[in-house]
N, C-alpha and C positions, 0 to 999 in steps of 0.2 A: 504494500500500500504506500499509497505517496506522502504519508504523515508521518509511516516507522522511520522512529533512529534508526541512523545507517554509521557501521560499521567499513572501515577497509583491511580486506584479507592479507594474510601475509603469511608469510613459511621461512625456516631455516632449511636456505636450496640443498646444504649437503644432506639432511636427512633421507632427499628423492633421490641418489643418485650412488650405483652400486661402487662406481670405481671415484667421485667424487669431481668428474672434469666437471668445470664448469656449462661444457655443451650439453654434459646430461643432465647438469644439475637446471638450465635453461628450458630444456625444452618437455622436460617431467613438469615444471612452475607452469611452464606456458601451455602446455597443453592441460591442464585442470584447469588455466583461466584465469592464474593469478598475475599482478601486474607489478610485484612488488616482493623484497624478497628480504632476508636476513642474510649477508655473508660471514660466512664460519671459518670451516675449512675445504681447501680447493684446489684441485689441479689445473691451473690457467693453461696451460700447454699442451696438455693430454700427453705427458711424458710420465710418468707414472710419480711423480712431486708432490706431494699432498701438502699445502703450508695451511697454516692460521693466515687468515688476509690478514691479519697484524704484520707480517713477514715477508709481505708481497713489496715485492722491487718496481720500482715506478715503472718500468717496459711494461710487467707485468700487470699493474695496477691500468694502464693504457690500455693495455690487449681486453682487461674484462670492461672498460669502459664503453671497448668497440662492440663486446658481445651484449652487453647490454641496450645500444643501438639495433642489434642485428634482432634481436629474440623482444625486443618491447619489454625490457624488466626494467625496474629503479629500486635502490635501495631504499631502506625507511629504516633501519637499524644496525648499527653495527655488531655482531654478534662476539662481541670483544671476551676476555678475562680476566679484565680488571676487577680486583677486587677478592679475586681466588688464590690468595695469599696469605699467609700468617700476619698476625697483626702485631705479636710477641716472638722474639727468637728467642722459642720455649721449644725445648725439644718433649713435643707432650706425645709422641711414637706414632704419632702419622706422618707419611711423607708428603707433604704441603711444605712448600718454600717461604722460606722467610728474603725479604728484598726490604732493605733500610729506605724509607721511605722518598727520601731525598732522591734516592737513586731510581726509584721508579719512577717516580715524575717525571723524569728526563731520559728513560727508554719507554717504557710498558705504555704510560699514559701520554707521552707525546707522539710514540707510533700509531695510536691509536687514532689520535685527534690527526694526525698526517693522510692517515688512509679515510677515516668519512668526510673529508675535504675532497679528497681525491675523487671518492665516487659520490658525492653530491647525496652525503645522508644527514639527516639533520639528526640523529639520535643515536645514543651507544648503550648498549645494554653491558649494565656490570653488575657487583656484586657487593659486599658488604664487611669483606675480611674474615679469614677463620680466627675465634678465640683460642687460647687452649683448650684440648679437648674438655677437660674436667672442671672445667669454667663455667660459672653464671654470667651468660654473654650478657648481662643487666651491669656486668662490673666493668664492661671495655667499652659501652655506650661514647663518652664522652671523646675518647681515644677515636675511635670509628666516626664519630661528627666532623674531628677535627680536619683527619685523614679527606672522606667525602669532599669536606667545605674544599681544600686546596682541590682537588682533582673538579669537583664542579666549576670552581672557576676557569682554569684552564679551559674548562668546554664552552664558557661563558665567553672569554674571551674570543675564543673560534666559531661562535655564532652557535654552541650546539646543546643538546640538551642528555644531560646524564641520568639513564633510567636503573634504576634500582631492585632488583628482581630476590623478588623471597625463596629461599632454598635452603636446605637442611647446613646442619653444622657449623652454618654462616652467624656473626650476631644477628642478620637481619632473618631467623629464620623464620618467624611467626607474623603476622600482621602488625601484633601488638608491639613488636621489637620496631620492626619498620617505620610505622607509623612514628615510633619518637624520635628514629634516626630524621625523617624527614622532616619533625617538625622541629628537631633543634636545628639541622643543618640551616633550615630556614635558607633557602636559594632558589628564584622561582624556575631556575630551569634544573630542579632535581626532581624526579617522578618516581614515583611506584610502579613496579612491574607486576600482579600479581598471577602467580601460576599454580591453580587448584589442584594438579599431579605432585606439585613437589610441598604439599601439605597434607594430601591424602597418604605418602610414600614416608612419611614421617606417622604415621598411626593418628591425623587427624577424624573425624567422622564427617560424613558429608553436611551436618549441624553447627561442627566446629569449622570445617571451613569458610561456610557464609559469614560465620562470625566474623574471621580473622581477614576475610574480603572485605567485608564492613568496616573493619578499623583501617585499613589501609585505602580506602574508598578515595576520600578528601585529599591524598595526595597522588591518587590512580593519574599513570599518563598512559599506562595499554597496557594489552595482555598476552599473557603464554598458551597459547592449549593445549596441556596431555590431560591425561586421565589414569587412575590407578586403581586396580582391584586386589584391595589388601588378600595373601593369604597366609597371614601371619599376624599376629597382634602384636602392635607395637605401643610406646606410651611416648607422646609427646615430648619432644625438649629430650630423647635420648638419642645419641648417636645416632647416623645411620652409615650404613657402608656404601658410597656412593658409584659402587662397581659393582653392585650385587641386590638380586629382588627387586628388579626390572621390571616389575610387571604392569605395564602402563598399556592403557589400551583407548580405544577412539572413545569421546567425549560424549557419547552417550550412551555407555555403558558401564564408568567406572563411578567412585566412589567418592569425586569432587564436588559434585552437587552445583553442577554446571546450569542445570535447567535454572534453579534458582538465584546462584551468582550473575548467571547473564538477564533472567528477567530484572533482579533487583537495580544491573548497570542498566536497562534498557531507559527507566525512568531520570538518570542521573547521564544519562549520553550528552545530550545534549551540550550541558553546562563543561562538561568534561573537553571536549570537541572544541569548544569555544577556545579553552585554555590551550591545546595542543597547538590551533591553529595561531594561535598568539606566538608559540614558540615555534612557527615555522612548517609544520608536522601537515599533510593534507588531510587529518580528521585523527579518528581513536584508531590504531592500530591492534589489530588480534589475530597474533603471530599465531601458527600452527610450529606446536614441537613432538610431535608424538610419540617418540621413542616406541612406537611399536612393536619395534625388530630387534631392541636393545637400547641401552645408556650407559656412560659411563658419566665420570666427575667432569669431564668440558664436551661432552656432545653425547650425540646419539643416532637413531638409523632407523630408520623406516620403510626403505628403498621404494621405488613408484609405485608399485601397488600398492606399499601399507600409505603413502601419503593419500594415492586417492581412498582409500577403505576411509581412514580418519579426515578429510575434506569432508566426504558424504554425511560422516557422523556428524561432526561439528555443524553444516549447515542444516541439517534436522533439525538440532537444538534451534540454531536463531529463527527458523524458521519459527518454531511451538512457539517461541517465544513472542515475534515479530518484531525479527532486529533484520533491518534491510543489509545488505552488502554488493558489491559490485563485483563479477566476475565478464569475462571476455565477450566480447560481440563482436559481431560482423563491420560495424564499424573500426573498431580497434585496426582487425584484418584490412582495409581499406585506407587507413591510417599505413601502418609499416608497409603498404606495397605502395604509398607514394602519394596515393589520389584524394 
């Protein structure tokens, strides 16, 4: 209907693509009809090279901007790992890297802000630092603000906006954690990312998730989609192994309580949308992640089939809901052939 909030679609291209080149990660995107994409990791050459686009060589960064021309994609997120760092050089017996902060700023988070210049993205998706394991990340809050506020600016400076994405063992794992990071940071171009899979994959209940959606609501700049079907009980706020018990499946069948988080955003789209386009953004972005095929601690797989299986799910959902979205048309087609 021409009144429903409208949503724009989006994907992490490597998850559709077996070998990771960029041309199958293009044309897996472009054939479901999305216009828009997340870069992760990718073989720009089809020489069998896998990098983090963090990594990618300006030739390189060139060549995907031409295939970006060729296939109709733009970016909307950088699918960075900022953030997926120690916050303490604690050796608490996981192996997460500890990087003195000073020195990140000037490799991790300036490569970053290099590369969505380069492909004309106005947003980076990050993370919120590991505490010590045995930690009450309520005790490294202030630490993690300080950290954020410097790395937001830097994005501030380059015109861009730094989203913030809720995920296990992180301090920002819960809503409730996030929410305060964002409201101390206090920066208008810091946003929330929230992702219903990696709070169900954490032993939340689909009850507790709307919760922890709702606290992070007021600082929402866009979203994740997986979905997860516990089969194991787990208790909130305890570790998770983030290489194991994968079992995330398309978003209308798991235990994120999707139907209700996206009816409850449908009413609050609007005002949200306003804010994203303020910073640049062409509306509310709702990345598909689906780890279908597998995840580990910085990515995941779903190869073309499972993207399209989890597309179909996901648009069911906005559908029940009636949250409009825009996929590919015949004009589009008419558009890239010139006319």
């Amino acid at each position: 209907m021409m009144d429903n909030p409208r949503i724009v679609l989006s994907a992490f291209a490597d998850e559709a693509a077996n070998h990771k080149t960029a041309v199958e990660q293009f044309s897996a995107l472009s054939a479901l009809g999305l216009r828009y994409y997340s870069p992760r990791f990718i073989d720009v050459e089809a020489n069998g090279e896998i990098k983090h686009v963090v990594d990618l060589k300006a030739a390189e960064l060139k060549r995907l901007a031409r295939l970006h021309d060729e296939f109709g994609m733009q970016v909307d997120s950088i699918g960075s790992r900022i953030g997926k760092v120690k916050l303490l050089d604690v050796d608490d017996g996981t192996h997460n890297r500890f990087v003195p902060f000073a020195k990140y700023l000037k490799t991790e988070i300036a490569a970053t802000i290099r590369v969505a210049r380069a492909l004309n993205g106005r947003l980076i998706r990050g993370f919120s630092f590991y505490h010590p394991r045995d930690d009450d990340p309520w005790q490294h809050v202030s630490q993690a603000v300080d950290q954020i506020g410097q790395i937001a600016d830097l994005c501030a400076e380059a015109g861009l906006v730094y989203g913030v994405e809720v995920e296990a063992n992180l301090i920002g794992q819960n809503g409730q954690l996030l929410a305060a990071l964002a409201r101390k940071v206090n920066r208008p171009n810091v946003v929330l990312i929230f992702d219903g899979g990696n709070l169900a994959h954490q032993g939340y209940s689909p009850l507790e998730v709307v919760e922890e959606y709702r606290a992070m609501r007021p600082y929402l700049g866009w979203m994740h989609v997986k979905d997860y079907q516990a089969t194991t009980k787990k208790r909130p706020g305890e570790a998770v192994d983030e290489n194991a018990d994968w079992n995330f499946v398309p978003a209308n069948i798991g235990d994120s309580g999707h139907e209700y988080v996206l009816r409850d955003l449908r009413s609050h789209l609007k005002k949200i949308e306003r804010k994203m386009k303020r910073l640049g953004a062409p509306g509310v972005f709702v990345e598909m992640e689906p780890h279908v095929k597998g995840g580990g601690q910085f990515g995941g797989f779903s190869g073309p089939d499972g993207m399209g299986v989890a597309l179909r799910g996901l648009l069911s959902v906005l559908d029940y809901v009636e949250i409009d979205y825009n996929l590919r048309d015949f004009d589009d087609i008419r558009r890239l052939r010139g006319f």
